[in-house]
C-alpha positions as CSV (number, residue, x, y, z in Angstrom):
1,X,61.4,-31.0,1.4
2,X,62.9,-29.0,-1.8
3,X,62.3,-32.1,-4.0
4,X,58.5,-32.6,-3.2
5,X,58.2,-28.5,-3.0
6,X,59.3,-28.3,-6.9
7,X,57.3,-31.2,-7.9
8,X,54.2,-29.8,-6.5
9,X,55.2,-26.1,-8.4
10,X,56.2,-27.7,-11.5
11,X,52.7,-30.3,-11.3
12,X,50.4,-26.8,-11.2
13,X,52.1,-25.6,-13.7
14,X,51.9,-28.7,-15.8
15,X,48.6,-29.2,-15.2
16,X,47.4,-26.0,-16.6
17,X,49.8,-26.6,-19.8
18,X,52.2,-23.6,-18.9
19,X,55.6,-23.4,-20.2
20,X,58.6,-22.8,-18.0
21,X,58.9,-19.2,-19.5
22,X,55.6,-18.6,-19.7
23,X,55.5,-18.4,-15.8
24,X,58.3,-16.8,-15.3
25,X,56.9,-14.6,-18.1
26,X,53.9,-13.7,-15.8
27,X,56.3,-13.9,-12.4
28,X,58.3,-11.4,-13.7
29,X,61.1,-14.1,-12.9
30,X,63.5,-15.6,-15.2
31,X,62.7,-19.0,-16.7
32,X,66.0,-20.7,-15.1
33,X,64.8,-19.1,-11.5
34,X,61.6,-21.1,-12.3
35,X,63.4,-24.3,-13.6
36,X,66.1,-24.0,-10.3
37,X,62.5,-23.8,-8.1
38,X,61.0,-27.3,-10.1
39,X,64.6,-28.7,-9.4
40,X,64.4,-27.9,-5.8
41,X,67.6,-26.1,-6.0
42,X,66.0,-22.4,-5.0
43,X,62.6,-21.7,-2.7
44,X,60.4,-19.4,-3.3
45,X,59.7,-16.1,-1.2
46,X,56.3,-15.6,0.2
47,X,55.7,-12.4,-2.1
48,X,56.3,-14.8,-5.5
49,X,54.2,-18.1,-3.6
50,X,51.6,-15.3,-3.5
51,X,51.9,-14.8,-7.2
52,X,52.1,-18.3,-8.5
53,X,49.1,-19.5,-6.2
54,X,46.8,-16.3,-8.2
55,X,48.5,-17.6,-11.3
56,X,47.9,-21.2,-10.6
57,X,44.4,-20.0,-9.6
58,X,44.4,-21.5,-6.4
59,X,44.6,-19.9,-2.7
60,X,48.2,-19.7,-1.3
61,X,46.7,-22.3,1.8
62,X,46.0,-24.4,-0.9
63,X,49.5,-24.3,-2.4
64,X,51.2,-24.3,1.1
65,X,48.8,-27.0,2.3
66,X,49.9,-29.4,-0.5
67,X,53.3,-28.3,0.3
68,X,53.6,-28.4,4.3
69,X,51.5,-31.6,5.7
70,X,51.4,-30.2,9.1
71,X,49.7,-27.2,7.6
72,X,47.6,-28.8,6.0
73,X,45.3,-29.5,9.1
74,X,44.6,-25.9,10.2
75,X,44.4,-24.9,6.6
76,X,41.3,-27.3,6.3
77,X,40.0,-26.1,10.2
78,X,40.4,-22.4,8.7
79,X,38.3,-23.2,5.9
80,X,35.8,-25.4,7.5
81,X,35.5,-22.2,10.0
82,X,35.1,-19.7,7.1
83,X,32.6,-21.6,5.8
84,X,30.6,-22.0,8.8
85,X,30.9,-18.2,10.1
86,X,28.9,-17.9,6.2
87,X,25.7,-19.7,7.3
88,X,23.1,-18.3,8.8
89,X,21.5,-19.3,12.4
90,X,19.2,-22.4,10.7
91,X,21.8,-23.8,8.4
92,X,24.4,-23.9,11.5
93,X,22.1,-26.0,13.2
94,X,21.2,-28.2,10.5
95,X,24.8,-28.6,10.1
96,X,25.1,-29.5,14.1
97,X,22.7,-32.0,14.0
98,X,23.7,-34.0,10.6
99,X,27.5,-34.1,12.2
100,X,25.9,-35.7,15.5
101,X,24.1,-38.5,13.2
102,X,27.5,-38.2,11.4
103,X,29.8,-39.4,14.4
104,X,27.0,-41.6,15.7
């Protein structure tokens, strides 16, 4: 779990051209505490996921989604649910009826 953990930090960070030290930089971390993370040598706490999902940009279900598979389920429910609780009474039905011709 480590391994795929690190690569998933170490691909967001990539992604978005950061440098180890740059993040750690921003995390208020050291850069080897970041590198020992990528290796899958160290974990994260909750308090710095928090801070490297607002630094990737992304929501800390997305982060811990890509990281935990089983998680990944009820964060997608939770967001389908948020979403839905924003529409009002005629776009909840509209949205009924096109998932009945949907599943049909």
């Amino acid at each position: 779990m480590n391994e795929i953990y690190g690569e998933k930090i170490k691909s967001y960070r990539i992604n978005l051209g950061l440098t180890q030290g740059q993040v750690a930089s921003e995390m208020d971390v050291t850069p080897g505490y970041i590198s020992n993370v990528e290796n899958g040598r160290t974990a994260m706490s909750l308090r710095i996921l928090i801070y490297y999902a607002k630094l990737m940009g992304i929501t800390l279900d997305e982060l811990v989604g890509n990281l935990e598979p089983d998680y990944k389920t009820s964060s997608l429910d939770n967001a389908l649910i948020a979403e839905i609780h924003k529409l009002n009474k005629k776009e909840k039905e509209k949205l009924l009826e096109t998932i009945k011709i949907w599943k049909s």
